[in-house]
C-alpha positions in Angstrom: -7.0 8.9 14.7 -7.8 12.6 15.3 -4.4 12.8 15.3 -3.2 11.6 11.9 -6.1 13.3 10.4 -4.8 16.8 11.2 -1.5 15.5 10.2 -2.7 14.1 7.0 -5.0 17.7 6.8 -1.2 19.7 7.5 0.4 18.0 4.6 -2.3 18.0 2.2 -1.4 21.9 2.6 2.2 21.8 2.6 1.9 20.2 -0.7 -0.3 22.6 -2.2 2.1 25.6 -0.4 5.2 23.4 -2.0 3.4 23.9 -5.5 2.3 27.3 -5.1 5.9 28.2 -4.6 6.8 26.3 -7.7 4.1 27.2 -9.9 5.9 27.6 -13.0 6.5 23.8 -13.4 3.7 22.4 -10.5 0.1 22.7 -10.6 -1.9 21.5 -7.5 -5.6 21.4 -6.4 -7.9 19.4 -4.3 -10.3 16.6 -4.6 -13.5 15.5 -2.6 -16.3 12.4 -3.9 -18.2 9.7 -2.7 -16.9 5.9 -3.0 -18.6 3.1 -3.7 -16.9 -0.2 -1.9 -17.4 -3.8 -1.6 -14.9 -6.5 -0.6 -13.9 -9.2 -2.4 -13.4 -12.4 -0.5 -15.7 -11.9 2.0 -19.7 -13.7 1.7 -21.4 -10.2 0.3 -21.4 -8.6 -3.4 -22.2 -5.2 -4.9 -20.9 -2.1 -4.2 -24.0 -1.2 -1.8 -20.9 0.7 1.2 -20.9 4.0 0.6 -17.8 6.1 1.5 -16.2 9.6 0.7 -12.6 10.4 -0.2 -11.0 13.9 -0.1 -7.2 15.3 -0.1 -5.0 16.9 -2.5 -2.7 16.7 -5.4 0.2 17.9 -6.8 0.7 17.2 -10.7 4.0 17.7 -12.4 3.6 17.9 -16.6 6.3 16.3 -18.7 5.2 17.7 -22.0 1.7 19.1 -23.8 0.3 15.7 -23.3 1.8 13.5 -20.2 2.1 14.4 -16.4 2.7 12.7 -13.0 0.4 13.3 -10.5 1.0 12.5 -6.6 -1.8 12.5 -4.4 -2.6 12.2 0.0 -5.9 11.6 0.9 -8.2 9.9 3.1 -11.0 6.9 1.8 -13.5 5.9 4.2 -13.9 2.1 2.2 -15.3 -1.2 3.4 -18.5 -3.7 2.6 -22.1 -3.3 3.2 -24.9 -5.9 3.0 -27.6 -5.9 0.6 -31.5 -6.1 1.2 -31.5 -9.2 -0.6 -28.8 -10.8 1.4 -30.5 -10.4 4.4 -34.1 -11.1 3.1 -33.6 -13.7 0.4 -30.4 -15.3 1.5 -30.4 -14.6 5.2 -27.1 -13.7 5.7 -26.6 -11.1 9.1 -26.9 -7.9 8.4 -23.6 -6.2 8.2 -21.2 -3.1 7.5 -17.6 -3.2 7.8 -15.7 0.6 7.5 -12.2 1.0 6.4 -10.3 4.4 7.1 -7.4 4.8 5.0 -5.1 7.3 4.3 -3.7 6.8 0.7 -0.8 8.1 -1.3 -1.8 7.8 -5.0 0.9 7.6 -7.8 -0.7 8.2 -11.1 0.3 8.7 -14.6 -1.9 11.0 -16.5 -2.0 11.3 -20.5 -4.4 14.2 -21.7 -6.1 13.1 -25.2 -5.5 17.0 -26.9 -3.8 14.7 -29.7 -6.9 13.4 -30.4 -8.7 17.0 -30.3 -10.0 16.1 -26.9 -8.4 18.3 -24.6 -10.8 18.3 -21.5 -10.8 14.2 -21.3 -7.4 12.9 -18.9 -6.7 9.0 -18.9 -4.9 8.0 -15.8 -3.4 4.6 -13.9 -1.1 4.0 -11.5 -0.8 2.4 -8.1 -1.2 3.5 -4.0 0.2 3.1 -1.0 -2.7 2.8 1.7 -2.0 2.3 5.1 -5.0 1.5 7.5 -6.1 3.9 10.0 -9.0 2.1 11.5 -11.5 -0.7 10.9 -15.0 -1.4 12.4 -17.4 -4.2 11.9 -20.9 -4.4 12.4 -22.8 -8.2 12.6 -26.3 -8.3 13.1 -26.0 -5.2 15.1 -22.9 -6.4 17.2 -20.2 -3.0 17.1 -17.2 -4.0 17.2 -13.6 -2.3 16.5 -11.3 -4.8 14.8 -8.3 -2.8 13.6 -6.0 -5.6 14.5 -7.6 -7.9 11.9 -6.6 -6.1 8.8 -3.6 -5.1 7.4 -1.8 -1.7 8.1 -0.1 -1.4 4.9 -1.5 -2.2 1.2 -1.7 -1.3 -2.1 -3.9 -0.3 -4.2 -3.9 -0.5 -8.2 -6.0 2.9 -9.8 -7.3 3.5 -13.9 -9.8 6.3 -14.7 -10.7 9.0 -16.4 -11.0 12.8 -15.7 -13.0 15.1 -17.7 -12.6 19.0 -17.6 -15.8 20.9 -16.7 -13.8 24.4 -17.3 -10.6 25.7 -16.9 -10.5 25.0 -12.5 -13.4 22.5 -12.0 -12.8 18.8 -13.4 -14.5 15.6 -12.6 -12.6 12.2 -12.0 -13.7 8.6 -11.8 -11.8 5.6 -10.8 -11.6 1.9 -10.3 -9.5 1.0 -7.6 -8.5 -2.5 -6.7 -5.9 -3.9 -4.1 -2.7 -5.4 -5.6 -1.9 -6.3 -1.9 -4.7 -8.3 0.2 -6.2 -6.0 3.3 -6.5 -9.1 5.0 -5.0 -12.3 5.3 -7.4 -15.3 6.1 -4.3 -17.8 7.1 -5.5 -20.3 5.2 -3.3 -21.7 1.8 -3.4 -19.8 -1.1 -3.2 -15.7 -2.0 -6.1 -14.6 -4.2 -8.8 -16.9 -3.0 -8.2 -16.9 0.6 -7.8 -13.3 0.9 -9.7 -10.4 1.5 -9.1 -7.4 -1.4 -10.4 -3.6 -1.7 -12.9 -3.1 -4.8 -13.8 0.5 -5.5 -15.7 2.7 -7.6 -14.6 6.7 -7.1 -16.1 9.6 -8.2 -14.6 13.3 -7.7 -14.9 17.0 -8.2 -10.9 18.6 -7.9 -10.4 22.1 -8.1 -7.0 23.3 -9.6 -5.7 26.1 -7.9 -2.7 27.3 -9.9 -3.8 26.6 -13.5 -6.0 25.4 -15.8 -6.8 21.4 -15.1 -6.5 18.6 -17.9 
């Protein structure tokens, strides 16, 4: 894992080196935020697992108003039990953790038509492959990579709002269009297990002003 991080860390430059060198028609920048996961399919609820996400962009504008933006990062996701599960309900305590490195597609319209420049909407999809996965029942640590998908995908909508002309901050829901794990019983939504996240960022634009 140590491995594909500094290979995910190496890119994440080369992009931003690719953009420098083409700044007249690239911008690029950085992002870091905390996430907040649960996932659906499983016996828990609310978004009580706390993760992080950081990597870097590149963002290509077609016009005044619309841009693609290309992303590689890496989300720490998963599920958490609540207090009440445990207390009320008397489920096992648990935490499962999801490392994911994540190539983000999005495109980006900037509202200046509407005299509100420093607000972004943004959707698209991801490709996420898994990295590693760890579960943790009633205090019982175990690693169980094998039992969730390498590859899925990830459908993203948000909103980013301009702070000033570098510092911006983004939020996102995120939901699997592609189960992260497969149950083997009949059936595809309701017998599978599915990402749900809530993202919030700070990015940093390093070549020019960020909408």
């Amino acid at each position: 894992m140590k491995k594909i991080c500094t290979s995910l860390i190496v890119l994440a430059f080369l992009l931003i080196g690719f953009s420098r060198a083409s700044a007249q028609s690239f911008n690029a920048g950085l992002t870091v935020g905390p996430t907040f996961c649960q996932v659906d399919g499983d016996s828990y609820a609310g978004f009580h697992q706390l993760g992080f996400t950081a990597g870097a962009f590149v963002n290509l504008p077609f016009d005044d108003y619309l841009s693609a933006q290309m992303e590689l990062k890496y989300s720490l996701l998963g599920a958490h039990s609540s207090d009440r599960e445990v207390n009320e309900f008397y489920y096992n305590p648990y935490s499962l953790r999801l490392h994911y490195a994540e190539v983000p597609l999005m495109l980006r319209y900037n509202m200046g038509l509407f005299r509100m420049d420093f607000l972004t909407l943004e959707a698209g999809v991801s490709a996420d492959v898994r990295l590693r996965a760890t579960e943790d029942v009633d205090g019982d640590y175990q690693i169980t990579t094998s039992r969730w998908n390498v590859f899925s995908m990830t459908a993203n909508a948000g909103v980013h709002l301009a702070i000033n002309e570098h510092l911006g901050v983004g939020a996102r829901f995120m939901y699997s269009v592609v189960p992260i794990r497969f149950t083997g019983n009949p059936g595809w939504f309701y017998n599978q297990y599915y990402n749900k996240v809530v993202q919030i960022t700070l990015t940093y634009n390093i070549n020019s002003p960020l909408r």
